[in-house]
Structures are given as C-alpha cells and as structure tokens.
RODO-2510 file (C-alpha; in nm, 4 decimals, decimal comma):
residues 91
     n   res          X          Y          Z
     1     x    -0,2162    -2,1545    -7,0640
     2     x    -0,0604    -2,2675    -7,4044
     3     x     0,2317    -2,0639    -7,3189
     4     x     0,3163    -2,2330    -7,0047
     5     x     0,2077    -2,5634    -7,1768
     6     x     0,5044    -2,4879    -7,4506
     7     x     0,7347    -2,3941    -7,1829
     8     x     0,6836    -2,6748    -7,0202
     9     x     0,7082    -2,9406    -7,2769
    10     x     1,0213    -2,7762    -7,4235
    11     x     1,1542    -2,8064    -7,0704
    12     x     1,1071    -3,1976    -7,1162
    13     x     1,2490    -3,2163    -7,4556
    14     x     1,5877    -3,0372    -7,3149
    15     x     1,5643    -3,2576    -7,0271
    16     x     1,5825    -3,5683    -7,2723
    17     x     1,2723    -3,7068    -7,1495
    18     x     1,1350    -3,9886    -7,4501
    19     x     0,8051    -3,9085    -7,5664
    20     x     0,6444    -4,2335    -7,3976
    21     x     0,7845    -4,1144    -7,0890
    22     x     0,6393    -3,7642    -7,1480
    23     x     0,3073    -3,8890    -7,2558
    24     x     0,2455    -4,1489    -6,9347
    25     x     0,3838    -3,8646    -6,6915
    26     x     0,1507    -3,6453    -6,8356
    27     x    -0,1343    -3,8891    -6,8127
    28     x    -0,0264    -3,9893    -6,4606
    29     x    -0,0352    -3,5896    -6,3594
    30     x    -0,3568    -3,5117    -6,5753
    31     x    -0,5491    -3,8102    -6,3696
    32     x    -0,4118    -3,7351    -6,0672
    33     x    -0,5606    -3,3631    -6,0694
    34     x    -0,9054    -3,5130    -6,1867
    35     x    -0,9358    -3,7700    -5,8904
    36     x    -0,8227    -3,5360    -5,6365
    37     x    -1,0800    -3,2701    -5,7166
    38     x    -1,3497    -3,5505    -5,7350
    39     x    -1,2117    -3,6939    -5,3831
    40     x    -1,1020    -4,0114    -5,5570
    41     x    -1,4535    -4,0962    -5,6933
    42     x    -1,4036    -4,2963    -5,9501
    43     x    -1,7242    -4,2855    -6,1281
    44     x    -1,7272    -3,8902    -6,1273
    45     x    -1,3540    -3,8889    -6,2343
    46     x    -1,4278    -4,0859    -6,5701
    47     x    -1,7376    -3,8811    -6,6391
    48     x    -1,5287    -3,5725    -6,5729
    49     x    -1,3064    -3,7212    -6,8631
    50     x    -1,5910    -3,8739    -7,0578
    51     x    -1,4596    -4,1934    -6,9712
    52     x    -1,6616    -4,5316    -6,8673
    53     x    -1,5275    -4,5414    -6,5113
    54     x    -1,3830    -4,9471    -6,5991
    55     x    -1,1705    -4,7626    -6,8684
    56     x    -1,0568    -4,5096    -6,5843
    57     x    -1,0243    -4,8033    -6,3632
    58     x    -0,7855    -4,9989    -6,5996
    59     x    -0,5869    -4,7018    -6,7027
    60     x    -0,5316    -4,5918    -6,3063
    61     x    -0,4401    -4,9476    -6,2797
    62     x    -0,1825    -4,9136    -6,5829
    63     x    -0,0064    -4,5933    -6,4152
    64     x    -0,0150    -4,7288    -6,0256
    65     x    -0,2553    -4,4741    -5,9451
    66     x    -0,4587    -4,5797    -5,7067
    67     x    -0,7741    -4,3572    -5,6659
    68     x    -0,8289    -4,4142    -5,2739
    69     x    -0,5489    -4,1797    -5,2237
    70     x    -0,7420    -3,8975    -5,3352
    71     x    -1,0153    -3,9824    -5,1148
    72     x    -1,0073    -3,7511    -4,8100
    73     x    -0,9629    -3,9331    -4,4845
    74     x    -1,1725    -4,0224    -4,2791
    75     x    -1,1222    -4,0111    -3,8881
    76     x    -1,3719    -4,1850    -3,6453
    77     x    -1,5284    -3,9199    -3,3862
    78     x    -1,3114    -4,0782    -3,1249
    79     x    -0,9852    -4,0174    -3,2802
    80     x    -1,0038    -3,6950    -3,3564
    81     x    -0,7527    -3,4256    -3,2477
    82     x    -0,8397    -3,2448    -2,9609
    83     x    -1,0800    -3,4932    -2,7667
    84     x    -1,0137    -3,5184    -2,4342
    85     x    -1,0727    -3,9392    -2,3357
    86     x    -1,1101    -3,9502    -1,9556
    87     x    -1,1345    -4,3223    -1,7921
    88     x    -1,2607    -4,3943    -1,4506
    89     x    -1,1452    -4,6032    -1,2241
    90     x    -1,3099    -4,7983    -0,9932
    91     x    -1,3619    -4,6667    -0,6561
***
C-alpha cells in the first residue's frame, strides 16, 4: 500500500497539483470511501474516523459532500422494476 501511496502522490506533484489542493482532494476521496461503506450514516462514519459526527458533519459540509448520496436508495414496493400494475375498468 505505501508503494502505490508514493506512486500516487508523486503522480500529483508532476501533475502540479498545490499541496492544499492535494490535501482537500485527498480528504474529499478518504470521506467519500468511509460514508459509502457506512451507507452514508453519519454517526457510524465519524466513529469509523474517531470523529464526533458534528465535526464529520462540518467538514462534509466544508468539501460539498453531502452524506445522503452514499445512502442506498430506497424504492417504494410499488415502483419497483418488474411489477406488473394492472387497473380495472369499470364494467
């Protein structure tokens, strides 16, 4: 893992990426990974990261990440694919 790590940050310093740019990428992709595998729940995210969850909140808030995209979504029984909805008439 280091090695790809020092791959890839040499890839950024070639690229002329600023460190501050770097560092809130980084942040923005490290988060992102955290709240996707805990379905954009908040509260398991920041103990995941041994963060309070308002400190997760504010720093989600700081990169535009919003954490109810990571939440799976949810389809009502009536909408889902495949169900065939027959109406009858009146005869």
């Amino acid at each position: 893992m280091r090695e790809s790590l020092e791959s890839l940050v040499e890839q950024i310093r070639r690229g002329g990426i600023l460190y501050r740019e770097a560092v809130g990428e980084f942040k923005k992709a490290y988060l992102a990974a955290v709240l996707r595998a805990n379905n954009g729940n908040l509260s398991k995210a920041a103990a995941a990261l041994a963060l309070h969850r308002n400190t997760l909140a504010r720093i989600c808030a700081e990169l535009a990440l919003d954490p109810k995209e990571f939440r799976p979504s949810r389809r009502s029984p009536r909408s889902a694919p495949g169900r065939l909805i027959v109406k009858r008439t009146a005869q």
